[in-house]
C-alpha positions as CSV (number, residue, x, y, z in Angstrom):
1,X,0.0,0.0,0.0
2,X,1.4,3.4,-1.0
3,X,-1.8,5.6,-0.5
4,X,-4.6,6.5,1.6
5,X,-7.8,4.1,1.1
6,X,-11.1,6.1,0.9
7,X,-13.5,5.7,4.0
8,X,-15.8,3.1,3.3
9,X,-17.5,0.2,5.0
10,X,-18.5,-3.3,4.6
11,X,-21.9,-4.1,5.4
12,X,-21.5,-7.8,5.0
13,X,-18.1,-8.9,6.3
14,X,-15.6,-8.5,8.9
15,X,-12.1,-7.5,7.2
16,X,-9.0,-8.1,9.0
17,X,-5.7,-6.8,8.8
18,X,-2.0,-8.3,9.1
19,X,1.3,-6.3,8.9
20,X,3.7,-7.6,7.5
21,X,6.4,-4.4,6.8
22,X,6.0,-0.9,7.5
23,X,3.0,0.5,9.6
24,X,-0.8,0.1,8.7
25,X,-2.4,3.1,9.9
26,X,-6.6,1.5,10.0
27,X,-8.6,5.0,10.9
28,X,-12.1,4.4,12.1
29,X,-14.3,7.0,13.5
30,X,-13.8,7.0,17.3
31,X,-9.9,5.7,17.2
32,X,-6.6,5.0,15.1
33,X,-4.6,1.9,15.0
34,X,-1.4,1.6,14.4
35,X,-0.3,-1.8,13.6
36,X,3.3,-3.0,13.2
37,X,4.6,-5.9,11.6
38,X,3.2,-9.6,13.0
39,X,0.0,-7.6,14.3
40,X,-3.6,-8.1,13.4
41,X,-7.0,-6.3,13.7
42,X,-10.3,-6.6,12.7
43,X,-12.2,-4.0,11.2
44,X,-16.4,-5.4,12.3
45,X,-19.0,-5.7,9.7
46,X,-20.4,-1.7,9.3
47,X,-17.8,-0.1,11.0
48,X,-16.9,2.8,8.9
49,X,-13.1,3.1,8.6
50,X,-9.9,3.9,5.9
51,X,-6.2,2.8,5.5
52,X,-3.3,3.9,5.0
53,X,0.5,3.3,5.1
54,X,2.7,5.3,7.9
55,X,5.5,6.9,5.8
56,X,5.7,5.7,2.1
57,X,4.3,2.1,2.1
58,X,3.6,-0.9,4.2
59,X,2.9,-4.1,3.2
60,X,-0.2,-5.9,4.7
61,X,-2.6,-8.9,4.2
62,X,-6.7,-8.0,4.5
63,X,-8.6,-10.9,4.5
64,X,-12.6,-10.7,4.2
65,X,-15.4,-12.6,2.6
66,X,-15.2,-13.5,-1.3
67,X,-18.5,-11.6,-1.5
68,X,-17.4,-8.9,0.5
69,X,-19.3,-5.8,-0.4
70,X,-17.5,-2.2,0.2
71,X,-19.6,0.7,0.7
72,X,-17.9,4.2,0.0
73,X,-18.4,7.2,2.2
74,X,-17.5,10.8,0.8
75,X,-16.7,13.1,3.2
């Protein structure tokens, strides 16, 4: 990942996140996670969030339903 994801959400599927290099910046509306390499969250079903690498990329695994959904947000 180079750049900033738009805010979107999925209304039919968890989505979690691995690190594997670099920092995984996951912005949802009440917090921001930072996660480092070997660390993992998951984003709920509905939750409106974005991504986004810290500094000029990070390298990261999602993995979600094969018929996830993804509802986009504008601002």
């Amino acid at each position: 990942m180079t750049e900033s994801y738009y805010w979107h959400y999925h209304p039919n599927s968890d989505e979690t996140f691995f690190t594997l290099e670099s920092i995984l910046v996951i912005e949802l509306e009440t917090e921001t996670i930072e996660l480092s390499p070997g660390q993992l969250f998951t984003v709920p079903k509905t939750v409106v969030h974005r991504t986004r690498p810290k500094g000029e990329r990070s390298v990261n695994l999602p993995v979600e339903n094969s018929r996830l959904e993804t509802i986009r947000i504008d601002p």
